[in-house]
TORLUM-161530 format. One record per residue (C-alpha): x, y, z; residue in one letter. Coordinates in steps of 0.001 Angstrom, whole numbers, plus 500000, padded with zeros to 6 digits. Layout:
% TORLUM-161530
XYZa;...
% end
This chain:
% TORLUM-161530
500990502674489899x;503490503479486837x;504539500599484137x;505878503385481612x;509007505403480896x;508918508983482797x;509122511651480607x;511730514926481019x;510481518128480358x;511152521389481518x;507830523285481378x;506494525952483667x;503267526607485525x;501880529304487644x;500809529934491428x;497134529367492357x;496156530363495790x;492510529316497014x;490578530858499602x;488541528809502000x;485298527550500780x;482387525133502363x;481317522451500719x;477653520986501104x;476564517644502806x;477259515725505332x;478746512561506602x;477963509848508989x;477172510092511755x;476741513323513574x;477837516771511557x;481095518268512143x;481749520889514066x;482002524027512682x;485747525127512163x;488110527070510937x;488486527222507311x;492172526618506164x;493917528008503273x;496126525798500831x;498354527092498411x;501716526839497116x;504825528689495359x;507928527491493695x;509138525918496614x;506548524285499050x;503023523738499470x;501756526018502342x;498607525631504478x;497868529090505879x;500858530577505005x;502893528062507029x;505130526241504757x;504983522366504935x;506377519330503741x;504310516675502570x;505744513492503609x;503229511167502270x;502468507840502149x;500345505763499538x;497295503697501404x;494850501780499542x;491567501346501806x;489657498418499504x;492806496204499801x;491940496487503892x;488616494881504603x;488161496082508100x;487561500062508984x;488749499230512350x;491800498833511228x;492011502139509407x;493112504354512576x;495416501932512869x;497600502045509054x;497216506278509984x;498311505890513131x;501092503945512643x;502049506750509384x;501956509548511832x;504057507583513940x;506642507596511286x;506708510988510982x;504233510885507734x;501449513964507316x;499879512713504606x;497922509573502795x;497652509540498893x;494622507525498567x;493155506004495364x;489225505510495195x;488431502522493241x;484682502830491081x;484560499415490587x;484840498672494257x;481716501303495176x;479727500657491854x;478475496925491347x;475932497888489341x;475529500616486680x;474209503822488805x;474281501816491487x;476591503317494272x;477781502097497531x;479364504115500476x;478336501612503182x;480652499746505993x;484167498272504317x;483277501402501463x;482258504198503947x;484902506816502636x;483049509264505230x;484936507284508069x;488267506551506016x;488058510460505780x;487275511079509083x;489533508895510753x;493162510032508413x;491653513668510238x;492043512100513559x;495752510702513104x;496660513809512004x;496789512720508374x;495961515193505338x;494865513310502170x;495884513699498354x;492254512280497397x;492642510307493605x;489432509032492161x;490554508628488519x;488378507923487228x;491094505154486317x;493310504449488776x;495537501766487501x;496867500396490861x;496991496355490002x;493518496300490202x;491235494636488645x;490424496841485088x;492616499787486815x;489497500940489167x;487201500292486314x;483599498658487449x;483030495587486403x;479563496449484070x;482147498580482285x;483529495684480626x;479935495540478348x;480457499271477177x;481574499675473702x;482840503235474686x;486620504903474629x;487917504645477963x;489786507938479411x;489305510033476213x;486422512806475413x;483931510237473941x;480530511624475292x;479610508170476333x;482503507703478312x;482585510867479856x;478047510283481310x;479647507156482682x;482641508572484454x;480759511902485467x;477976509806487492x;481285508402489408x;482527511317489895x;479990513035491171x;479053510626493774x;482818510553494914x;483675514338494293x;480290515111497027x;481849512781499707x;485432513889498839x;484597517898499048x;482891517761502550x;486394516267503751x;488089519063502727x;491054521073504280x;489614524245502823x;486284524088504807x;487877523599508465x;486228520485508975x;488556517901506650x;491714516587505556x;491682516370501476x;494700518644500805x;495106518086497145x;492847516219494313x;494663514156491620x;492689514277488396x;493200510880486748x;496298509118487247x;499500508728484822x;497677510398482147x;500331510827479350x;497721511816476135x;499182515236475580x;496886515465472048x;494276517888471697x;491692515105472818x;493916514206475977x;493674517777477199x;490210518150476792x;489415515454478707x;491901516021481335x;489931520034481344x;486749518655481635x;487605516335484772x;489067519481486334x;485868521352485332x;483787518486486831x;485830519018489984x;485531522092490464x;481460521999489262x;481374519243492438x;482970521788494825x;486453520436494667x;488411523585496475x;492202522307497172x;494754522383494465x;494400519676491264x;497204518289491048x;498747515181488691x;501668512483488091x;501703513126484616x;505065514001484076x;504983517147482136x;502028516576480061x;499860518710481788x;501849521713482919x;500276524206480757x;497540525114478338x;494558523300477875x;494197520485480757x;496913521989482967x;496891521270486746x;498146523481489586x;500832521279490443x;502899518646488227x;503720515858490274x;506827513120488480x;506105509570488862x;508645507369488838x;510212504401489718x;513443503899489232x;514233500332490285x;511496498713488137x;509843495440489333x;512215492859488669x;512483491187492702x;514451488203491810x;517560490487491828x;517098492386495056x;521110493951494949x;520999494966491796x;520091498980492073x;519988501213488785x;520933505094489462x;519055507715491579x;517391510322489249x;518383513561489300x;514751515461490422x;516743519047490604x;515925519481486621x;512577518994486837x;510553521886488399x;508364524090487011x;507896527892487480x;505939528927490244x;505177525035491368x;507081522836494227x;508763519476492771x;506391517153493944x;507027513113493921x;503313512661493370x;504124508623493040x;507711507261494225x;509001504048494534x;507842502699497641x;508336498939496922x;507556496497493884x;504748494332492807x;505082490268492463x;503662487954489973x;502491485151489769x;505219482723490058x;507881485516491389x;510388485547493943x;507914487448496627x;507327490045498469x;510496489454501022x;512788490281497691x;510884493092496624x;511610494518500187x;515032493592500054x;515171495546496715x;513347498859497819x;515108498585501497x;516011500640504126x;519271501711502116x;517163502749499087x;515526504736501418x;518989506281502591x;519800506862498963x;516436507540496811x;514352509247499237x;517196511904500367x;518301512502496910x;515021514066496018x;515117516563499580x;518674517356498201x;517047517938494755x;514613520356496699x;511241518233496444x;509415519290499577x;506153516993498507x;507564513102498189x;504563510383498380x;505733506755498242x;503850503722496535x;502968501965498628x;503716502537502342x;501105499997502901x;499785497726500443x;497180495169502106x;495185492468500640x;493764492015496747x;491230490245498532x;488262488844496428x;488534488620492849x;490667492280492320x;493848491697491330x;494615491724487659x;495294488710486003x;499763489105486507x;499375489588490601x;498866487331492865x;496506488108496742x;499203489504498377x;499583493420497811x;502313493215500360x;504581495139497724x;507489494857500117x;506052498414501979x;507287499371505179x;503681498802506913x;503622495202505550x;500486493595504850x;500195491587508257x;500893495757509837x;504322495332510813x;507216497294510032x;509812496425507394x;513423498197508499x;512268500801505681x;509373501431508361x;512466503043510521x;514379504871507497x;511095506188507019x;510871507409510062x;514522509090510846x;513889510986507463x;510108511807508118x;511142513276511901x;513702515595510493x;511373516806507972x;508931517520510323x;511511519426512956x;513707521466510927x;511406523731508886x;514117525546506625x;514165522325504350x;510764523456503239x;512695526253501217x;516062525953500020x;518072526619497216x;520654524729495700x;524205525949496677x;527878525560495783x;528799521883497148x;531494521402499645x;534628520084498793x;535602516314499322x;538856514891499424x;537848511700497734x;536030511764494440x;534060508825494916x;532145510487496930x;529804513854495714x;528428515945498199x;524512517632497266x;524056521145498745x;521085522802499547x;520687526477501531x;517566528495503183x;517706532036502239x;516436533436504626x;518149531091507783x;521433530660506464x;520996526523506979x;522768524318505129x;521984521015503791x;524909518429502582x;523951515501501390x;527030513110500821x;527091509859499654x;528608507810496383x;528497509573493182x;527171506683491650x;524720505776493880x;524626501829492603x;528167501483493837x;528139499662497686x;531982499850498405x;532820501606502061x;534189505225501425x;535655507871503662x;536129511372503274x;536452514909504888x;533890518104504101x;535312521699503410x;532246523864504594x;531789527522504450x;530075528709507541x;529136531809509645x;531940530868512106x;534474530396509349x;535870527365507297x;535731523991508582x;537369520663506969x;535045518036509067x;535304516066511007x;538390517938512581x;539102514961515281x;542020513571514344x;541855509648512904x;538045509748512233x;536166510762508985x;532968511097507088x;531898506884506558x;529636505790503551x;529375502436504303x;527867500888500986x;524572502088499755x;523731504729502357x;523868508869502226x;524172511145505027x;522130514024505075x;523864516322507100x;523195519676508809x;525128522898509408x;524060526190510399x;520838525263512006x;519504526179515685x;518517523545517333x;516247525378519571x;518005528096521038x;521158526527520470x;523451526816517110x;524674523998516038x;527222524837513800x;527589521745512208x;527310517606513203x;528684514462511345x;526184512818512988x;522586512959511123x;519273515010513103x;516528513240513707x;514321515372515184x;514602518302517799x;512024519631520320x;511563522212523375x;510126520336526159x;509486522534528852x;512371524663529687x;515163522838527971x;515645521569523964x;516370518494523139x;517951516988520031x;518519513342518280x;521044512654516918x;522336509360515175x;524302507374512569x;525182504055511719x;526237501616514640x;529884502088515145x;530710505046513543x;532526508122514902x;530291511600514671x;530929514782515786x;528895517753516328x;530022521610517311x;527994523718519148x;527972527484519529x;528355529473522846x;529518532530523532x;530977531080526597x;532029527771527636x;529226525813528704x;528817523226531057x;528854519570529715x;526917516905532032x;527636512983529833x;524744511031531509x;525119508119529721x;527961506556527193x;531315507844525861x;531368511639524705x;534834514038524531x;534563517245524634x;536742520455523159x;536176524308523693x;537651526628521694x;537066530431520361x;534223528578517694x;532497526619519913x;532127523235522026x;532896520119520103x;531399516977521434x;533251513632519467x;532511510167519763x;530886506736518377x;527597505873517481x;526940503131519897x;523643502408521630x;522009505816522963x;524294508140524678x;523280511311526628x;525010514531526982x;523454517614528579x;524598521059527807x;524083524366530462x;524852527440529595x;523007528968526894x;519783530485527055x;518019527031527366x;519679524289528370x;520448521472525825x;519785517495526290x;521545515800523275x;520563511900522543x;523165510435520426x;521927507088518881x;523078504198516489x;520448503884513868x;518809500862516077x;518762502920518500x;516503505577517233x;513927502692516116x;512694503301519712x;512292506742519737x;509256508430518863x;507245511450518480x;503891513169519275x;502703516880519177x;500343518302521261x;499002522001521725x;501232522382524972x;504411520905523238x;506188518202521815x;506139514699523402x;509572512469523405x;509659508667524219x;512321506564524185x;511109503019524218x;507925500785523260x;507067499358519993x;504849502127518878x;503555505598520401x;500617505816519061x;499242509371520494x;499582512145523409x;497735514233524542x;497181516320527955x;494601516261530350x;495987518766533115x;499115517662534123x;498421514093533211x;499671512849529783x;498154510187528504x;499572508229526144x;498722505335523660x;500596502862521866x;502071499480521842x;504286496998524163x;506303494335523184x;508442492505525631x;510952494943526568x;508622497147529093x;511151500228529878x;510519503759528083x;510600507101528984x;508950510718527864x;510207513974527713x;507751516172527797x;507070519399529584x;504196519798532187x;503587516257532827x;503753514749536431x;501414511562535413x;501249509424532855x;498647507331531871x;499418504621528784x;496084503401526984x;494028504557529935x;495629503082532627x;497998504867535357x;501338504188535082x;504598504446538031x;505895507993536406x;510079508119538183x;511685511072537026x;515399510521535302x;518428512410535406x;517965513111532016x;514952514834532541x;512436512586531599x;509790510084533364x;510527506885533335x;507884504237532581x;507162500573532958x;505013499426529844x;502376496717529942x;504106493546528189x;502150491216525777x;500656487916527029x;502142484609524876x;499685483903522065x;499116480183521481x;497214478949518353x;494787476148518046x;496211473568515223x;493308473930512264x;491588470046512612x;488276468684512515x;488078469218508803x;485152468133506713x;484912468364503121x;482120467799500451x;482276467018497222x;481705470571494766x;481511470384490754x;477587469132490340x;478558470547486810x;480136468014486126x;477946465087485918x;475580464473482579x;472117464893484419x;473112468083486023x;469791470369485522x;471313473416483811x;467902474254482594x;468342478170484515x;471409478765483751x;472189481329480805x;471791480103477270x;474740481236475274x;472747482943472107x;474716486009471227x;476285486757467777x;477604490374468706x;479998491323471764x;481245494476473133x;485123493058473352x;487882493728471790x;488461490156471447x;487241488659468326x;485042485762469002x;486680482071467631x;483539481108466767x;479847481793467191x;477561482007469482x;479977484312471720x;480731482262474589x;482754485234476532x;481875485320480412x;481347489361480478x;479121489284478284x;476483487317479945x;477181489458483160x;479724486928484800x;482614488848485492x;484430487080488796x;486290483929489531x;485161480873488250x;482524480287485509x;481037476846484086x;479954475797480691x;478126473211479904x;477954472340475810x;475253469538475072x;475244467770471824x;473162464332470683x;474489461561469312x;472168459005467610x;471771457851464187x;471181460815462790x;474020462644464241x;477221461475463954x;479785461488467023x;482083464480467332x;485460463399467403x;486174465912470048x;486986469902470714x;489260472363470056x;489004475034472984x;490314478082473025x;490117480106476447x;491068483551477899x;491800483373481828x;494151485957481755x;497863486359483216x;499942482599483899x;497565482035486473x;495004481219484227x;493332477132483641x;490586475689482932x;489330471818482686x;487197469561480920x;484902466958481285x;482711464742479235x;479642463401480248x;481174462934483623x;485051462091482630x;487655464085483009x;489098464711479499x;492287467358480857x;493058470672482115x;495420473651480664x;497366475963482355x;499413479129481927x;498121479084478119x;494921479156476130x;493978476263473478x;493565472652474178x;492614469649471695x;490044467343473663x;489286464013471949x;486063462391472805x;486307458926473222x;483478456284471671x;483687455149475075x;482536457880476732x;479603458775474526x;476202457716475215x;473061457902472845x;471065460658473091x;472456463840475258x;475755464095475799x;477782466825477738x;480866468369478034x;481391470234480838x;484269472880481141x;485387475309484630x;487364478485483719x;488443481067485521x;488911484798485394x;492042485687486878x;491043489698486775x;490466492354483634x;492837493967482483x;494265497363483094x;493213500060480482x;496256501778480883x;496243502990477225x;492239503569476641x;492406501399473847x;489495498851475772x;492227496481477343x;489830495647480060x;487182494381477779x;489596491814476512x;487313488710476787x;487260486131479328x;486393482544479402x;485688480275476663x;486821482723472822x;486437479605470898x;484730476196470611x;485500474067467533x;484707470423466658x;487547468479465860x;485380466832462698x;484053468951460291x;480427467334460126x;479947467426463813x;476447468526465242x;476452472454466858x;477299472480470419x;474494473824472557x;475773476020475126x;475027477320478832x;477054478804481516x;476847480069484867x;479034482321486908x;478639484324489744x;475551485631491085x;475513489304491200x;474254491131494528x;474500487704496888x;476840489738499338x;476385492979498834x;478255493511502690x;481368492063500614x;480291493691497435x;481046492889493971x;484791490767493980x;484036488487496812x;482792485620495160x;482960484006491687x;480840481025490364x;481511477612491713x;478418475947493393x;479501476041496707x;479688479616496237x;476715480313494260x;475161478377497299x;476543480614499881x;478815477583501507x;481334479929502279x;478679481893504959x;476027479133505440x;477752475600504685x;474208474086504754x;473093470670506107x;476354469206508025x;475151465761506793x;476754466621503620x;479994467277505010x;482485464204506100x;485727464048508071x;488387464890506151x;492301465092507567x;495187467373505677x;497220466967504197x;494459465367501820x;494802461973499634x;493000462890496848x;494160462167492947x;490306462841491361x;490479466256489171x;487396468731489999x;486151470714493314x;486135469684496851x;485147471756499453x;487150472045503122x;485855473613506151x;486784474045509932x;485449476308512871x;488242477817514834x;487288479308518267x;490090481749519139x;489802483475522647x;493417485201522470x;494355487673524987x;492519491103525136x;494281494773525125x;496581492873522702x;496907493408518524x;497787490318517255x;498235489589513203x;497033486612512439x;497029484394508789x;496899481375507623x;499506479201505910x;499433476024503226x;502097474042502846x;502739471343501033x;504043468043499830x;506210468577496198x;504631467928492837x;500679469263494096x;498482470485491357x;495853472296492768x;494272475419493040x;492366476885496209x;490343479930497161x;490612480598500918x;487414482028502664x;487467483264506126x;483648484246507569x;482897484302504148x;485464486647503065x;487514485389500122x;490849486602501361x;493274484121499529x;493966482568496005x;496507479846495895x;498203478264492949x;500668475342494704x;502663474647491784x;502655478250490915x;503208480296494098x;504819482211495732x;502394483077498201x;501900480495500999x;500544482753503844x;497485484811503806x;497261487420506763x;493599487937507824x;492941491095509182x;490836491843512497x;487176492262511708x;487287489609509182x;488373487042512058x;487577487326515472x;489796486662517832x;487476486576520952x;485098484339518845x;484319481244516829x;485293481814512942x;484869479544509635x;487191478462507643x;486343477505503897x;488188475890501592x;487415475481497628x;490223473135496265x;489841472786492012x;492333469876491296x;492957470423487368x;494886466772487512x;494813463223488635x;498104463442490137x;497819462058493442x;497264464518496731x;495109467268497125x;495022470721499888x;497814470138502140x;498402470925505848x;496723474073506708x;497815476089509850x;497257479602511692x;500267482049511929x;500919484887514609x;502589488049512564x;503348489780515366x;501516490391518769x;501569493803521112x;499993495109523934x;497880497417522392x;494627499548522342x;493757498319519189x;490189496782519174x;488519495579515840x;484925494760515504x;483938492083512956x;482910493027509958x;480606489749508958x;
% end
């Protein structure tokens, strides 16, 4: 993910084209196949994969923030559906490496089946392993053990570089068996590091030797990079430069206020296609923001429209968007500023539905797909407009003659409605369009129309449309063609024929006019009107759509042809078995659809027959499968246990880690000495406890108290205090606290002061200057009076290796979870009724837990989470555990988040599932947790069918 200023240049690069190559090992399971190596390469205008020119329409897809490889096929499914071909993925270190050399590529981490499954949906892969990755993760991809290494982070410093080869080499050997280039994978690209800006002589020789490593591993596709320019030639010089950018910044509280499109056009480089390598796709959320409903409203389906056609008309033909789905910072890695949520307003959203961007997506990612001469264009003299608001972007294939006009608002922040008419220059002569009389070219607000002329659609010319394509297809013997635009808007579209045609309107309101040029077919976007045209070599089926319209139309390739439907929430695949074509996807309650598709006299939908009645318009219809209702238990019989042992004097700390260091590999300066900071004792998630004794006798005078000073990191940040069993106060959103000790409280001999912390995430290293060994937990402990005795220090924090299933992030170090409540709750005499919302004013850690047996309907996908709501004026904090999967952190003062989708595999719905609870109340403000409830997403007939992941 970017945070700084994109930088212009206007360097060049050359062509590389690779030959096929094999690549040792092998995954899980049983070996590939032996196929067909492909060949990837590239010129100045497009990528090409065996010569065949193609448009990467990618998507960014981060599998650690989804805890549940069932659900994999599912995210690529549901890109392909959209018309995507391609997944950048980032591959997080710290999420495979808990341990140094220590690697895990094992069930929620098995990249073999990420791999494997992309190759099934049809997805190719840009593959980025950093090794920093950035991403709003916790230290940017960086393992955890890093954070003890006194070594220069993405630079040439030979200690550095052992560390980040051993990653890479255990990533690069998985990574270059999924390759494109050796017939049996999907890796078309490999990003070498990620927003890499160090243009210095040490910057480009460690950006070379990470593209010597990968190459050394086997690493055959193009290297490619979102380094804006740095990296375009000399020394550390990819194949292709990709921009990264992100033009409408993070700021989600002000969701209509849009700052310009960029101008791409300027930015190519010789012999290279402009690539997007990271676009906006949405916006993170911090703690305390608007959320993740205004970040969508800001990157929208309009800023789709706008942003995402404005690069085609600049001539990118490789645009990947970040994020397309951004899932769960489950655990412990988010960094300290971001909340669980990684929702980033995407058009999958977390809980796998679409956003409306899901369906601008789409419309864009169809036409890319069907009308090939976009994949090399050059830019070309604009047509004229008659109003000057308006600009019109012009594009041409060489060798096709097709135009491309993009029109829309020359200043593409303005949203006022403008109209206008288009001179073009055509084969058939000069046209001013639209030509019917009253009607004109609409902009309604923030929206662009990317519009085609000169373009067969199949074997029919179309010589230009007002409407927008959508996709086109030969089906069988005839072609057919979408068309749309905006509900209520006139379009028009001439055809040419060297002879008047007949004209068959199936369905809605469609004129028609022949003259010497052609047949003109006029009339408004309204629902989903059908026009079929006889009479040329093939005859023509047109469906003219408003934009809602099209959300229900879909697409599938197979070796014998295209597959249309019209209908269904999703179509997931298609393929043929004879002359049956069987289908998969998703109902929801509307059950009609139909499919155009040639060859097909049965139709089978997720295995089962379906009643196939052909249509006038050609097609079959269908009756889908609806969804069941889904009814949710209400979460009660709640118990709860108390959960901060810490806290009391006699506590036996005796095992617990004696704080006895003078030295520290942080950039933080220590306050005072010993160094209390959590890394360094090998504590590096969620909460850790410190417990300081002191005596007091006559010997030693009282202290009059402490001056702490602690590093949680981000707003989200706290930490409370306790002496000898009474709660002394509790900070939040800053660092330092005074903490008298009253005579009252002391006692002779030991005394204790107890204090929980937490480590809200490390921080990125964006700027390899060590940011993510910036310290955490207690940096200082002073006395309040000068001649007070030494504090004696311990502290505990998590337990490394307890889950390695859930691996390194899943669980920080409260008691509860350094017991293992969260999977085995232990004897149930030690938990007692509790109801929610709860009545509890005493500061510390309470424990809640339910069991939930869901049995919800089968051959449905239903997205489930969990909500908290509660009463005003709250102050507590809560980690949320599902089957012992830490899936939630919740701040209720703080917010925003208040629902937590749970992903399949980490519930069950066909089984009984526990729900944990840790609730630290840093106040004695009076209520605790409130009301606590299951939510339904969004549920579809569907073949979708998870198995847990406990």
């Amino acid at each position: 993910m970017k945070r700084h200023p994109w930088i212009k240049a206007t360097l060049a690069a050359g062509c590389l084209t690779l030959a096929a190559a094999g690549a040792a090992g092998t995954g899980t399971g049983s070996p590939a196949p032996a196929a067909p190596a492909h060949r990837v390469s590239f010129d100045k205008y497009s990528f090409l994969v065996d010569g065949k020119r193609t448009y990467l329409w990618s998507g960014e897809v981060h599998p650690y923030r989804l805890p549940s490889p069932g659900l994999w096929p599912d995210i690529f499914q549901k890109m392909k559906a959209a018309g995507f071909n391609t997944a950048s993925i980032y591959f997080s270190w710290g999420y495979h490496s808990p341990r140094e050399g220590v690697y895990d590529f094992s069930g929620v981490r098995d990249v073999d089946r990420l791999l494997d499954d992309a190759r099934k949906a049809g997805i190719y892969v840009i593959a980025r392993p950093g090794p920093y990755i950035n991403a709003e993760v916790d230290s940017g991809g960086f393992p955890l053990w890093l954070t003890n290494k006194p070594v220069k982070n993405r630079s040439p410093d030979p200690a550095y570089l052992k560390l980040a080869d051993q990653w890479m080499t255990q990533i690069d050997r998985v990574l270059a068996r999924h390759q494109l280039t050796d017939g049996r994978g999907t890796v078309i690209a490999y990003q070498v590091e990620n927003e890499y800006y160090n243009g210095s002589p040490a910057g480009r020789a460690y950006m070379q030797h990470l593209e010597d490593k990968a190459r050394a591993d086997g690493i055959t596709v193009p290297l490619v990079g979102n380094h804006n320019a740095t990296f375009v030639t000399g020394t550390g010089a990819v194949d292709v430069s990709g921009w990264d950018y992100y033009p409408q910044a993070f700021d989600c509280s002000h969701p209509s206020q849009w700052k310009p499109a960029p101008d791409m056009a300027g930015h190519r480089f010789a012999g290279e296609p402009l690539f997007t390598a990271e676009f906006q796709g949405g916006a993170f959320d911090p703690w305390g923001g608007p959320g993740y409903a205004k970040c969508a409203q800001l990157i929208n389906d309009r800023f789709a429209s706008v942003f995402y056609k404005e690069n085609i008309a600049a001539g990118a033909t490789a645009q990947n968007f970040y994020m397309l789905f951004g899932g769960t910072s489950w655990g412990w890695q988010a960094i300290p500023q971001n909340y669980t949520s990684y929702d980033y307003g995407a058009a999958i959203t977390e809980g796998r539905q679409f956003d409306p961007k899901y369906y601008e997506d789409k419309r864009i990612g169809y036409f890319l797909h069907a009308v090939a001469p976009v994949t090399r264009t050059d830019a070309m003299t604009p047509g004229r407009l008659d109003n000057p608001r308006l600009v019109d972007r012009a594009r041409i294939n060489p060798d096709t003659g097709t135009q491309f006009h993009l029109v829309r608002h020359g200043d593409t922040t303005a949203s006022s409605v403008e109209t206008a008419h288009l001179a073009l220059a055509l084969k058939e002569g000069s046209f001013e369009v639209p030509q019917q009389a009253g009607t004109s070219i609409a902009i309604d607000g923030r929206e662009s129309k990317l519009l085609l002329a000169d373009y067969a659609i199949g074997a029919t010319r179309m010589i230009y449309s007002t409407s927008e394509l959508m996709t086109d297809a030969t089906t069988g013997d005839r072609d057919v063609a979408v068309l749309y635009g905006r509900h209520g808007s006139d379009g028009e579209t001439l055809l040419g024929f060297a002879a008047r045609p007949k004209v068959t309107v199936l369905s809605g309101h469609v004129a028609q006019h022949w003259d010497k040029r052609g047949l003109r077919l006029d009339y408004r976007h309204d629902g989903l009107a059908r026009v079929r045209v006889d009479g040329g070599r093939r005859p023509l089926l047109l469906l003219i759509g408003d934009d809602q319209a099209t959300e229900r139309i879909w697409r599938q390739d197979t070796p014998q042809g295209p597959v249309l439907m019209v209908g269904s929430h999703l179509l997931r695949s298609a393929h043929y078995d004879g002359d049956v074509l069987a289908l998969t996807g998703d109902g929801d309650g509307d059950a009609h659809a139909e499919v155009f598709a040639g060859g097909a006299s049965k139709v089978t939908w997720n295995g089962k027959p379906l009643a196939a009645t052909p249509t006038a318009s050609g097609s079959l219809a269908l009756d889908l499968p609806v969804p069941k209702p889904v009814t949710l238990p209400t979460l009660d019989h709640w118990t709860r246990r108390a959960g901060a042992p810490e806290i009391a004097r006699g506590f036996d700390d005796s095992t617990w880690r004696v704080a006895n260091l003078t030295t520290s590999s942080s950039v933080t300066k220590p306050g005072t000495l010993p160094v209390l900071f959590a890394d360094d004792y090998g504590f590096h998630t969620g909460n850790t406890w410190y417990r300081g004794h002191f005596t007091v006798d006559a010997r030693h005078a009282a202290p009059a108290g402490l001056k702490l000073k602690v590093f949680s990191g981000g707003n989200g940040g706290a930490y409370s205090v306790w002496l000898n069993g009474h709660f002394l106060g509790s900070v939040t959103r800053n660092e330092t606290g005074a903490f008298g000790f009253p005579a009252a409280m002391l006692v002779p001999g030991d005394n204790v002061v107890s204090v929980l912390t937490v480590d809200m995430g490390h921080e990125e290293d964006y700027d390899g200057t060590g940011e993510n060994r910036t310290a955490r937990g207690i940096v200082s402990a002073e006395p309040l009076s000068a001649d007070a005795r030494a504090i004696t220090w311990r502290l505990q924090g998590a337990i490394a290796g307890e889950d390695p299933q859930r691996g390194p992030y899943n669980f920080g170090g409260l008691y509860g979870e350094r017991q293992g409540w969260p999977l085995k709750p232990g004897n149930a005499a030690d938990w007692h009724p509790a109801t929610l919302p709860a009545d509890d004013s005493t500061p510390g850690v309470t424990w809640y837990r339910t069991r939930v047996p869901l049995d919800l309907p089968r051959g449905q996908d239903t997205s489930l989470g969990l909500e908290i709501k509660d009463p005003p004026g709250r102050h507590y904090r809560a980690m949320i555990f599902v089957n012992g999967w830490q899936m939630g952190n919740y701040i209720a003062e703080l917010g925003p988040q208040h629902r937590f989708p749970i992903p399949d595999g980490v519930i069950d719905p066909h089984g009984d599932n526990d729900i944990t609870i840790a609730v630290w109340k840093t106040d004695a403000s009076p209520g605790g947790l409130g009301t606590v409830s299951l939510i339904d997403f969004g549920s579809y007939a569907s073949p979708v069918d998870v198995s847990t992941v406990r």
